[in-house]
Phi, psi and omega in degrees: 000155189273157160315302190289303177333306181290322167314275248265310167291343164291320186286286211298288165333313189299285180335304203277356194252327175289310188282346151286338175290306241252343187266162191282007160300336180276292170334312144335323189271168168315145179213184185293086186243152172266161194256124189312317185281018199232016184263135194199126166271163176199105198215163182225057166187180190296121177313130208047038146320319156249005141331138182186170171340311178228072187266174192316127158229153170216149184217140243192086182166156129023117150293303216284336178271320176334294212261357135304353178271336169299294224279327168283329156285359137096059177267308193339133168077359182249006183283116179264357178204135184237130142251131147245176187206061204279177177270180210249015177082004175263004169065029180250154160282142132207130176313157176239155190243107137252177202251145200230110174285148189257182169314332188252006181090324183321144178255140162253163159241084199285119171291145144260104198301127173263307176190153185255143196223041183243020184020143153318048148101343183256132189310312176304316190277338176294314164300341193269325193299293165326322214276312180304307170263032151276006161269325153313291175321305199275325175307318192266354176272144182331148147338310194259353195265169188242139147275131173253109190262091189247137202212188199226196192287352183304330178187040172286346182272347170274340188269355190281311148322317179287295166303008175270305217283323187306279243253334207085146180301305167332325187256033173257142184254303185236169162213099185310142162245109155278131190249122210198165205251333197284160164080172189273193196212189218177136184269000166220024141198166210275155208290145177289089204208030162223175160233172130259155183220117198287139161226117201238146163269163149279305210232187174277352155287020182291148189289153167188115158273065183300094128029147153228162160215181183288153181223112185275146173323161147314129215026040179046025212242136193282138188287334183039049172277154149309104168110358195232116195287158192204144176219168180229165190218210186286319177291314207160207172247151161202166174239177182272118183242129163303127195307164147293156167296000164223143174255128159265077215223095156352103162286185214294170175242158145353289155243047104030114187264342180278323138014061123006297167102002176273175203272340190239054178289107159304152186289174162269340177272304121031301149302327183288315196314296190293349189276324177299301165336297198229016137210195207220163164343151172033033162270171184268113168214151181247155144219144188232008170231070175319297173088243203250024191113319191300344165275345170269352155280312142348282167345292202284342188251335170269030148051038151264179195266143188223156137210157182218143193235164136209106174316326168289099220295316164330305205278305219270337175278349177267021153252008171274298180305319162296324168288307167326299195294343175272004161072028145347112212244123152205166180247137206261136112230174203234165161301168154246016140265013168234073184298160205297126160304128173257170170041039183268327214256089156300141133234157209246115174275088160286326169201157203208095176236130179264154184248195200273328178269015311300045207249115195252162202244149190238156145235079199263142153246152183271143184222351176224160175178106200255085167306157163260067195271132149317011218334332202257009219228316200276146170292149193297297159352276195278005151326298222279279205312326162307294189289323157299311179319327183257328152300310176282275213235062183301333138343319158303315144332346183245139177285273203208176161214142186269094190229147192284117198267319191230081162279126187230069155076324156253109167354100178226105196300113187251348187203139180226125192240108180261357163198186184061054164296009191234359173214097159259135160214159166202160153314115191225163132278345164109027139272048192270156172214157163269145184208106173264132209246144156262159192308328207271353182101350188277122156272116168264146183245102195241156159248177176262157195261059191219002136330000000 
């Protein structure tokens, strides 16, 4: 089959797969349920406290069974800004570099496969995949609201396609150039040193607050037209212009304080940028191709309303860790097929004083601990160093843990303890449970026997 064939048979597949979600034989069939041991806030104020109609979620799982489970509570019409960062078509792996202490404190830095980005290689199933949820997506965005698509040169012209036939031609408003110094460069063609980012409306009526920035005079020297302000700065005069359409916004660097290690991490400014643009204070905005977060940090800090999805356990914890250091109120759930790992976890009770309110200070050490690592997941290099770890010392191996003081049956992270696994301590009645996270994003889940 030619490329437009293929397209075209893509659209047309994508469309038939959307008008079955949406009928009620698909209502009827398995759909997107959470798994009860796996529901949890992880807040640093009383769980759920910012929780309100369309409060904070982050979820670990299926988009296309997600947001149909949205478009059924009866989410339709409240996205007032959609991003995605979806994949690009490039028929590549790619890592995330996390960081793993040896015995001595020392840091390594271990690869990791963060997600494959290869549909199996064929054009047609990418186009049937995109096209459906980007049929979700338009179902669940505002009347007024905008998507923001951001992809590269591998397959912004298929998506440009898909969204003329989706959205209509009328409702494409931009086509962003992020523009950047970063990525590689090549002797037979000129270095690669942008993305694009599709931006589309539903209807003609969209919300968009266009920025201004500086335009400097010609020799920098002030113009003295009539009517027109001009102010000067260290460089020179210049006046205020509605930005352009292409943008210069540094990526993330290397040592980075923003810096993650995932491979296709976006800046926060970059994310601030769209976020400022296309809502306002307390609106409802999404991504269901999470990664590593940054638009939902992004989010979390310009005080809108968020949920974000990743199938991948690697992307959503290390965006459970980023949301946390800004001390973030949101509610965490998983599919309910990617249940809690049992029986992973020793624990040990070293001391137990009890207090006056009948309330007891605990002291746990942790003393076994059987991660579940992919080793074919991992890089070849950095095996050798995984697999000692998981001979001599698995311990190393562990991020934090998270713990519950009063387990009633759903999780609610009340405390995060990131190093001194051999002295956990918190206030309990003696129903507490644990949930210890690996360097890799995998949760294990233990309770204390002190029922």
């Amino acid at each position: 089959m030619s490329t437009i064939s293929d397209i075209l048979a893509g659209i047309e597949a994508g469309r038939k797969q959307f008008e079955y979600l949406m009928s009620e034989e698909a209502q009827e069939a398995s759909d997107f349920e959470y798994s009860e041991k796996h529901i949890y806030y992880d807040s640093w104020s009383e769980a759920g406290t910012k929780s309100s109609e369309n409060g904070n979620e982050l979820v670990l799982g299926d988009n296309l069974k997600y947001m149909r489970r949205l478009i059924r509570l009866g989410y339709s019409g409240r996205f007032r800004l959609l991003y995605l960062d979806p994949p690009f078509f490039t028929k590549a792996k790619y890592n995330a570099t996390v960081d793993v202490r040896d015995n001595e404190g020392k840091l390594h830095k271990v690869h990791h496969l963060a997600y494959d980005d290869t549909f199996d290689r064929n054009l047609e199933y990418y186009v049937e995949n995109m096209t459906t949820r980007l049929l979700l997506m338009k179902e669940l965005l505002a009347d007024d609201g905008t998507i923001w698509i951001h992809l590269d040169w591998h397959s912004s012209h298929y998506i440009k396609l898909i969204m003329d036939e989706l959205m209509g031609e009328k409702n494409f408003i931009n086509e962003i150039i992020w523009s950047y110094k970063s990525g590689g460069s090549g002797k037979r063609h000129f270095a690669r040193k942008h993305d694009t980012i599709l931006v589309y409306s539903k209807t003609g009526k969209y919300y968009l607050d266009v920025p201004t920035e500086k335009s400097y005079n010609r020799g920098y020297k002030p113009y003295h037209f009539k009517g027109v302000e001009e102010y000067v700065d260290e460089v020179g005069w210049y006046t205020l212009v509605n930005m352009k359409d292409v943008w210069t916004v540094d990526m993330v660097g290397r040592t980075s304080a923003e810096r993650t290690g995932y491979a296709t991490q976006k800046p926060l400014n970059l994310m601030k940028r769209i976020i400022n643009a296309a809502s306002e204070p307390g609106d409802l905005v999404g991504d269901f191709f999470g990664g590593s977060g940054s638009f939902l940090e992004a989010a979390e800090q310009l005080e809108r309303s968020w949920i974000g999805c990743d199938i991948e356990e690697l992307a959503t914890a290390l965006t459970k860790k980023r949301l946390d250091l800004i001390e973030a109120n949101y509610t965490y759930r998983a599919e309910d097929t990617m249940t809690l790992r049992l029986g992973k976890v020793g624990l040990k009770l070293k001391q137990k004083d009890e207090l006056e309110n009948g309330k007891c200070l605990f002291n746990y050490s942790i003393i076994s601990f059987e991660p579940d690592i992919e080793i074919g997941y991992i890089q070849i290099n950095d095996r050798k160093f995984i697999q000692d770890a998981l001979t001599n010392d698995t311990m190393q191996l562990v991020d934090y843990v998270m713990i519950d003081p009063d387990y009633r049956g759903a999780f609610k992270c009340e405390i995060v303890a990131e190093k001194d696994f051999d002295n956990i301590r918190f206030l309990s009645r003696g129903n507490a449970a644990l949930i210890v996270v690996d360097v890799f994003g995998k949760e294990y889940f233990v309770r204390t026997d002190n029922e």
